[in-house]
C-alpha atoms as one frame of an Amber mdcrd trajectory, in Angstrom:
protein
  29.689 140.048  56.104  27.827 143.138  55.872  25.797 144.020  59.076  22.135
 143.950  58.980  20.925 147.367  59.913  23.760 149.030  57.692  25.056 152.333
  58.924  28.087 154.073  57.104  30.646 156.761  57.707  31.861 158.862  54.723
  35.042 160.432  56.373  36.140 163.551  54.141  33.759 166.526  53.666  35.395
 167.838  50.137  33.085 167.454  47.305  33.066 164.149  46.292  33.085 162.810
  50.138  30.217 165.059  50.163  28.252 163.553  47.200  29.012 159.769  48.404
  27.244 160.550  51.480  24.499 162.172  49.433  23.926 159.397  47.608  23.695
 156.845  49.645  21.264 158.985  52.011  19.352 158.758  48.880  19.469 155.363
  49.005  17.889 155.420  52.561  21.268 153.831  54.430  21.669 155.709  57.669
  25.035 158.100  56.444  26.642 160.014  58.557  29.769 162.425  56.835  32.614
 163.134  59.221  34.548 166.685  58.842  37.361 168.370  59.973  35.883 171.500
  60.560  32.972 172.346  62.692  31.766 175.284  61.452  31.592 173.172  58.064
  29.716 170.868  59.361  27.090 172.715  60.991  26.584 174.999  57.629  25.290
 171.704  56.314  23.254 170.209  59.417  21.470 173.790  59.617  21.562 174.409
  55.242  21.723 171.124  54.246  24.227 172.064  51.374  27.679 172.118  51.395
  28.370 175.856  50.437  32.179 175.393  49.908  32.364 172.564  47.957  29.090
 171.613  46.202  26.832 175.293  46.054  23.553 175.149  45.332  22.970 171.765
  45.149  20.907 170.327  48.141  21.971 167.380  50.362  19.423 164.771  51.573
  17.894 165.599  54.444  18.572 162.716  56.753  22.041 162.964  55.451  24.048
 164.382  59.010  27.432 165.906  59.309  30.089 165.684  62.319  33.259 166.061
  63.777  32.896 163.522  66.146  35.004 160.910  66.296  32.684 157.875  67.681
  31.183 157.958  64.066  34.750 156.698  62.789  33.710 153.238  64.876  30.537
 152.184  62.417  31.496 148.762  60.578  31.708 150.102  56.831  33.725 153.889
  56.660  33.645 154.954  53.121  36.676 157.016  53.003  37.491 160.573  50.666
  40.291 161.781  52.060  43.214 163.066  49.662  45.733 160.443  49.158  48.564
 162.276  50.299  47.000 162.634  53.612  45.763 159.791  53.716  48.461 157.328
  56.159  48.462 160.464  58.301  44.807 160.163  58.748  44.530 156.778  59.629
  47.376 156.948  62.621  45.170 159.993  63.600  41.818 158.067  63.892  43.466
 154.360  64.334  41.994 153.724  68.161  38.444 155.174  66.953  38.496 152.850
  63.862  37.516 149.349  64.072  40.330 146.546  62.965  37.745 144.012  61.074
  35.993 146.801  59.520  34.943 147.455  56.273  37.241 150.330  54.479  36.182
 151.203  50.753  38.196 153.984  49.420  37.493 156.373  47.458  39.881 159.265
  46.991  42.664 158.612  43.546  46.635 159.081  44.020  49.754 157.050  44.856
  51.571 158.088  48.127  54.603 159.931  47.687  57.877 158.368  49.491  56.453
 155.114  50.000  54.506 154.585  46.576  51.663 153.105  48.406  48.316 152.862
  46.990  45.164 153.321  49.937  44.870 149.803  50.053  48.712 149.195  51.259
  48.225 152.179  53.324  44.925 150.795  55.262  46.513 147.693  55.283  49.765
 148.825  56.853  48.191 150.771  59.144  44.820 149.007  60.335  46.188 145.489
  59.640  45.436 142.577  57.640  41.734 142.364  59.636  40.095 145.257  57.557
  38.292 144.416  54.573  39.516 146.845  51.806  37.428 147.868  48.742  38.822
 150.412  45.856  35.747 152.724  44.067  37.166 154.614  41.273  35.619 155.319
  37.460  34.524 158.478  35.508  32.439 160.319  38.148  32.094 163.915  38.899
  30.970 165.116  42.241  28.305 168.014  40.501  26.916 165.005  38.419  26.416
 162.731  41.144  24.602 165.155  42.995  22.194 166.034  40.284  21.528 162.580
  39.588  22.808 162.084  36.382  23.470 158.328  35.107  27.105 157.536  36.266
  29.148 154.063  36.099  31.953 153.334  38.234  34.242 150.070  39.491  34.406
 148.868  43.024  37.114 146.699  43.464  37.971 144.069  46.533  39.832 140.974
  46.347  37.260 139.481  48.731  34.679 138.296  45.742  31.596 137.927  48.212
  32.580 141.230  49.554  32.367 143.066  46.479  29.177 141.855  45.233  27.680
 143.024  48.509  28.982 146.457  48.705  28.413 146.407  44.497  24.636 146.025
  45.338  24.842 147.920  47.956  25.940 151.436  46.895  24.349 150.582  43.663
  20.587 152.664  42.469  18.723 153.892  40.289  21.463 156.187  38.692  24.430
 155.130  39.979  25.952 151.761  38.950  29.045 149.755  40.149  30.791 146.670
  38.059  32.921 144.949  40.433  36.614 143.608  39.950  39.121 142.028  41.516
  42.032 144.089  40.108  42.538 146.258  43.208  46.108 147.408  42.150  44.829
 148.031  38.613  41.475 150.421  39.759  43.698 151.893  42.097  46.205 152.396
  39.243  44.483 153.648  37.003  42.592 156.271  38.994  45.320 157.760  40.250
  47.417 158.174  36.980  45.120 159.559  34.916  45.244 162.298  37.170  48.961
 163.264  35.854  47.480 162.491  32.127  44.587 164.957  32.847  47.459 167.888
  33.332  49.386 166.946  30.777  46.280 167.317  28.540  45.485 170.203  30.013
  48.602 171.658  29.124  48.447 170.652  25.440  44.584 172.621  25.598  46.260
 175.197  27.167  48.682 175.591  24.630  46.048 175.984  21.986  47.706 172.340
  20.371  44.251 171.401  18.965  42.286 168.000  18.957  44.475 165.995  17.482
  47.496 166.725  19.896  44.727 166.266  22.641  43.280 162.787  21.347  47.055
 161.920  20.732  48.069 162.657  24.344  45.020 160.433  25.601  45.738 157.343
  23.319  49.593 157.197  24.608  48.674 158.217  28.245  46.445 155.051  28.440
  49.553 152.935  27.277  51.418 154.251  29.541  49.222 153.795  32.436  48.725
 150.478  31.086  52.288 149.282  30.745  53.019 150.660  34.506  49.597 148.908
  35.959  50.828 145.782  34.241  54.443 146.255  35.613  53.018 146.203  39.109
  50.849 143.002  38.771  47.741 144.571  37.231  45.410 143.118  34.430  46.093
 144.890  31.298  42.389 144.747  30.630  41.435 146.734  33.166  42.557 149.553
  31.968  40.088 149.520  29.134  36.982 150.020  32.027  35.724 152.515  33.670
  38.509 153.680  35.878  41.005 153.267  33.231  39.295 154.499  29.663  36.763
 155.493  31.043  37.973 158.097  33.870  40.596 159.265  31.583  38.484 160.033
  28.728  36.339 162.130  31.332  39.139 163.746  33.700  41.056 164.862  30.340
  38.142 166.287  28.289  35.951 168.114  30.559  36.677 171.413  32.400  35.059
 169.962  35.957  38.274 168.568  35.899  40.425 169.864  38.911  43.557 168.235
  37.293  42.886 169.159  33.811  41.873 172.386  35.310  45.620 173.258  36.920
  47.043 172.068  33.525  45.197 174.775  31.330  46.427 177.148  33.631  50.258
 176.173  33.185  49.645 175.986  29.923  48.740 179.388  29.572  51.567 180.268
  31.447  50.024 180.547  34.885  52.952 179.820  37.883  51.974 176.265  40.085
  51.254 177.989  42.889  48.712 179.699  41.123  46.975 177.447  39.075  46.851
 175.354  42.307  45.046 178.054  44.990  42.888 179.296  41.796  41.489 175.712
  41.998  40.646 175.908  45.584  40.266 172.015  45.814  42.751 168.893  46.207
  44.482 168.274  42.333  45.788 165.020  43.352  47.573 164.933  40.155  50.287
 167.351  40.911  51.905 165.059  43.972  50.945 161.831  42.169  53.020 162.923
  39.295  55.974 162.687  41.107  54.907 159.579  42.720  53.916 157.849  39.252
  57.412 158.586  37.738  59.322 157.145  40.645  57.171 153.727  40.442  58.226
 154.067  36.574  61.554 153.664  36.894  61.677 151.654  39.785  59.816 149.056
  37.489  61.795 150.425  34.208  59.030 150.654  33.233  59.373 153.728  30.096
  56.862 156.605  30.992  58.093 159.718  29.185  54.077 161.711  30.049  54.520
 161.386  33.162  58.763 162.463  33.408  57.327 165.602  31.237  54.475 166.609
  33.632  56.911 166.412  36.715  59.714 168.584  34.737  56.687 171.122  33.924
  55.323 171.341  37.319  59.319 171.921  38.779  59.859 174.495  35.803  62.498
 172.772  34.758  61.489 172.779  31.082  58.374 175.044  29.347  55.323 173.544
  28.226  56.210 174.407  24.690  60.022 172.818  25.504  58.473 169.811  26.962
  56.173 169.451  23.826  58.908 169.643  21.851  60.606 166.914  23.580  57.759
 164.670  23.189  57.077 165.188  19.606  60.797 164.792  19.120  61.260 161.323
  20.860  62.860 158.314  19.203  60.436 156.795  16.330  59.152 152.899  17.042
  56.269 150.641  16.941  52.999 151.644  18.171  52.724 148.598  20.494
C-alpha cells in the first residue's frame, strides 16, 4: 500500500533521473533526487537546473538534490541508474534501503554476465519483500521537461500496485497504461536500444528510408520473438515500450543510442562515438547482453549478432550490411 503523505526518492542524477524528479515535483509529491556527486547537486539546489545534463531547462523549485544517504530509506525510490551499474548499486546502498519498499525502475538494459533484467536484480539483491514496478515507453528526458504530451507503461505484477503508482505519477501531460508483462516492458526497453544503433548505422551509412523503415519492422520481430522466448506477451511489444519506444529511439537524433550508431556509421571509432555522447548509451553493453540471451533461448537474432560484430570491429558497417541483405530468403512470419 502506498503511504499516505507520499514522499519519493529518484536515485540517479543523469537526465532522465533528473526529469522524473521534475515531474513529479510538478505534481506537488515531496521529491527528493539523490546524486553521486556533490558539487552536482548543489549546482541544482543553488540554480535549480541541472547544467550537465538538462541546460537551460529549469527544475521545480521544491524539487531538492542530495548525496545523502538517509533519503535512500523513503518507502517508494524511483530508481535511474544505468543498468550495468545497477546490482553494484544496490549492494552499495542495501542497509540504507528499506526491504518492503517500493522500487519502480526506470533506467533500460539487460545485465551483462548474468542476463538479469532490474527486476531480477532488485529482487536478488533486496529480496522477495520489495515491491518492483518497470516504467519504460517512448520518452525523452528534454520533452518531459518542457512538458510536452508523453505516454509511457508502468509495469508490476502486483495489479493493485500498479494502478496506484499508474495514478500516481500520472498528470496533466504525462500518462502511464499499466501492465503486467514485467519481463516484456523490461524487454523491450532495453533491446530497442541495440535496434536504435543498428539504425543509426544504416542513417549513417546514407542507406535511405527504406533500409531505415526495413531495419525497424525486423528489429521489432526480433525483439518480439526473444521477449516471447523468455515468457513475455507477444502483444506487448506492439505498446508503448515496444513500438512505441522503438519507433522514437530509432528515428530521432535525441537518441543517445541512435546517436553512437550515426557516428560508427560514418566511420567514427567506439570509443569515440561513445565520449562524443557524453551520456550512458545503454545500447552498446546491452548488445552483447541481448545476443547471449538469443542463443541461450535459440532464439534467431541476426540485428543484434551484427551490432555486437560492429561495435568489436570485427566486420564494417558496409560488411555487416552486406551480410544482412544477403541472409537466407524465407517467410516473413
Amino acid at each position: 500500500m502506498m503511504e499516505a503523505n507520499l514522499s519519493i526518492t529518484v536515485a540517479g542524477g543523469g537526465s532522465w533521473g533528473t526529469a522524473l524528479a521534475h515531474h513529479l515535483a510538478t505534481l506537488g509529491i515531496e521529491t527528493v533526487l539523490w546524486l553521486r556527486d556533490e558539487a552536482a547537486a548543489q549546482v541544482i539546489n543553488r540554480h535549480h537546473e541541472n547544467r550537465r545534463y538538462l541546460p537551460g531547462l529549469p527544475l521545480h523549485p521544491k524539487l531538492q538534490a542530495t548525496t545523502d544517504e538517509a533519503c535512500l530509506s523513503s518507502h517508494t525510490v524511483l530508481l535511474a541508474i544505468p543498468c550495468q551499474q545497477l546490482r553494484g548499486w544496490l549492494l552499495k546502498h542495501r542497509t540504507a534501503l528499506r526491504a518492503d519498499g517500493i522500487f519502480i525502475n526506470a533506467a533500460k538494459g539487460i545485465e551483462k554476465g548474468s542476463l538479469a533484467a532490474p527486476s531480477r536484480m532488485v529482487r536478488e539483491v533486496l529480496g522477495d519483500d520489495a515491491s518492483f514496478a518497470a516504467l519504460s515507453g517512448p520518452s525523452f528526458a528534454k520533452e518531459v521537461m518542457q512538458n510536452l504530451p508523453t505516454a509511457v507503461t508502468l509495469a508490476s505484477e502486483n495489479e493493485s500496485l500498479v494502478q496506484s503508482l499508474r495514478d500516481m505519477l500520472s498528470g496533466p501531460t504525462f500518462r502511464c497504461y499499466s501492465s503486467s508483462d514485467v519481463i516484456g516492458v523490461e524487454l523491450g526497453g532495453a533491446l530497442k536500444n541495440v535496434m536504435a544503433i543498428a539504425t543509426g548505422v544504416c542513417d549513417g551509412l546514407g542507406l535511405g528510408h527504406n533500409s531505415r523503415a526495413a531495419l525497424i519492422t525486423r528489429g521489432l520481430a526480433e525483439i518480439s520473438r526473444i521477449g516471447v522466448a523468455s515468457g513475455a506477451s507477444a502483444s506487448t511489444f506492439m505498446g508503448l515500450s515496444g513500438l512505441g519506444d522503438l519507433t522514437l529511439t530509432c528515428t530521432d537524433d535525441l537518441s543517445r543510442n541512435r546517436q553512437v550508431g550515426l557516428r560508427l556509421g560514418k566511420g567514427e571509432p567506439l570509443d569515440d562515438a561513445v565520449r562524443a555522447l557524453g551520456m550512458v548509451a545503454e545500447g552498446v553493453a546491452t548488445a552483447e547482453a541481448a545476443r547471449t540471451l538469443a542463443r541461450n533461448l535459440r532464439v534467431e537474432a541476426p540485428i543484434c549478432e551484427t551490432v555486437c560484430d560492429v561495435l568489436a570491429r570485427r566486420r564494417s558497417p558496409e560488411e555487416a550490411l552486406q551480410d544482412l541483405m544477403g541472409r537466407h530468403l524465407k517467410d516473413e512470419f
